[in-house]
N, C-alpha and C positions, 0 to 999 in steps of 0.2 A: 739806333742807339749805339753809341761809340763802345768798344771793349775797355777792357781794363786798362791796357797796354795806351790807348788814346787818352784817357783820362787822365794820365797820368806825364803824356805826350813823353812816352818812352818805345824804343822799338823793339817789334813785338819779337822778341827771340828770348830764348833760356837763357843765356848768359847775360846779367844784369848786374848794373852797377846798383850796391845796396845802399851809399848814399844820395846817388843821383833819387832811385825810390822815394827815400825819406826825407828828402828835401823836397819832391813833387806832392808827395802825399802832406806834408804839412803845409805848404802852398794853396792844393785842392778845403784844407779843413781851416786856412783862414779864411778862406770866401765863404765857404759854407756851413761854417759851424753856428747850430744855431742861437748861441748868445749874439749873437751882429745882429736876428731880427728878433732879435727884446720887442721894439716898438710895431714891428712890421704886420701884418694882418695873418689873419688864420692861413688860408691860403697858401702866402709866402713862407709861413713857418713850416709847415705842412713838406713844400718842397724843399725849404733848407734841410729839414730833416729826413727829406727823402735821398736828397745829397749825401750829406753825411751818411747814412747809411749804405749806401753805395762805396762811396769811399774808401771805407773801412771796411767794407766784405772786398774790395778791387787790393787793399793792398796787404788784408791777410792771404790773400790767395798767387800775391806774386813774391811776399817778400818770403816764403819758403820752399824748396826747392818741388816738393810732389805735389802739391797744387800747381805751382804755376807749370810745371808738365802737363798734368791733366788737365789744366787751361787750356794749354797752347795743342792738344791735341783736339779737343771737344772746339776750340776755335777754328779750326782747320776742318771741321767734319767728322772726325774720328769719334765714334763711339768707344769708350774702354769696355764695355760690357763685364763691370768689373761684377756684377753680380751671375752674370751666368757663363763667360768665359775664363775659366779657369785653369785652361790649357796652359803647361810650360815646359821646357826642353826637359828632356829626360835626366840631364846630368844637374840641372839647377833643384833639379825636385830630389835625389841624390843626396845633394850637399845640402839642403833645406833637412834629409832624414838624419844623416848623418849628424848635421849640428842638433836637431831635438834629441838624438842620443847621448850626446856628450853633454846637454843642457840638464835631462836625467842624470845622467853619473854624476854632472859636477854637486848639482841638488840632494842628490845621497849622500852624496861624500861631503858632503857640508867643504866642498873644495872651492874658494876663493880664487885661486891661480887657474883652477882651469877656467873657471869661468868667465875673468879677465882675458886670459886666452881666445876663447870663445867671441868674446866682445871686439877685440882686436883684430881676430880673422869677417868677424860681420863690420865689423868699420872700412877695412878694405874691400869685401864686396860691394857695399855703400857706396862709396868712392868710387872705383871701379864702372858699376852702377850709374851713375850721375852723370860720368862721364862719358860714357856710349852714350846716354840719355841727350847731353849736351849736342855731342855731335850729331846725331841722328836728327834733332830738331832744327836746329842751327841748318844742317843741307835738307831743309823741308822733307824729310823721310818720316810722316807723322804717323803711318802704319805700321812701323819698324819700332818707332818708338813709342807706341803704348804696350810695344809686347814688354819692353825695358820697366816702362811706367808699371806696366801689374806685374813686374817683380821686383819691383823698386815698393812696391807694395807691402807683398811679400816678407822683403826684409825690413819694412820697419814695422811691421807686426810683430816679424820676429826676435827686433829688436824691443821690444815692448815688455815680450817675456822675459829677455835676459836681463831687464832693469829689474820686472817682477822681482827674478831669482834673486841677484842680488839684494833688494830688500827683503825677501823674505829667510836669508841669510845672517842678513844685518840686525833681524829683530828675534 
């Protein structure tokens, strides 16, 4: 069974061109989408439709950045053992407390700015982020890079809450 990466006949690395994607992925869904077999037998429909579903789980999963990490590691062999290894450096768990404290006060303090703040220091660890994640993959380091991936994790859970805050700010 070909990967995602072949399906799409794109090569298999993190850094991807996001039009090259969506011009392969709409390519893959005009051959196989299943109004083309209107006439065609249960069967074929059957497998158009298993097509397309493929498809569209192959290019939700490359066209954002922490799936297709977790891809390209779980491609490689790597388990993320995101549910039972939870291990991470001592100074990222630190900055992870430090920011749920500030994410508290901003929330009390019905404070806007710090929270924007807040938002802006976790966009640069993001970034930051992605970018070890890029390189580490890219030089086949794919043990290296799921520790990056489960704190790539990490920060968009965290970032999930600081959208929370903000909404529950806003209302």
């Amino acid at each position: 069974m070909q990967n995602h990466f072949d399906l799409f006949q794109l090569p298999p690395q993190f850094a991807l061109d996001a039009e090259a994607l969506d011009r392969a992925y709409r390519e893959v869904q005009n051959k196989v989408h299943p109004d083309r077999f209107v006439n065609a037998s249960d069967a074929e429909k059957r497998v158009a439709m298993q097509w397309t579903t493929r498809a569209n789980e192959a290019y939700q999963t490359l066209k954002k950045p922490l799936p297709r990490a977790r891809y390209l590691c779980e491609l490689h062999g790597i388990d993320l053992q995101t549910e039972s290894n939870t291990a991470m450096p001592l100074d990222f768990l630190m900055q992870q407390m430090q920011w749920r404290e500030e994410l508290q006060d901003a929330l009390a303090g019905k404070d806007v700015a710090a929270l924007e703040a807040l938002e802006a220091q976790l966009q640069a660890a993001r970034r930051s982020n992605l970018a070890g994640i890029a390189q580490l993959l890219d030089a086949q380091d794919f043990a290296a890079a799921a520790q990056q991936v489960r704190a790539l994790m990490f920060l968009e859970k965290f970032g999930e809450e600081v959208a929370a805050a903000f909404d529950a700010l806003a209302g």
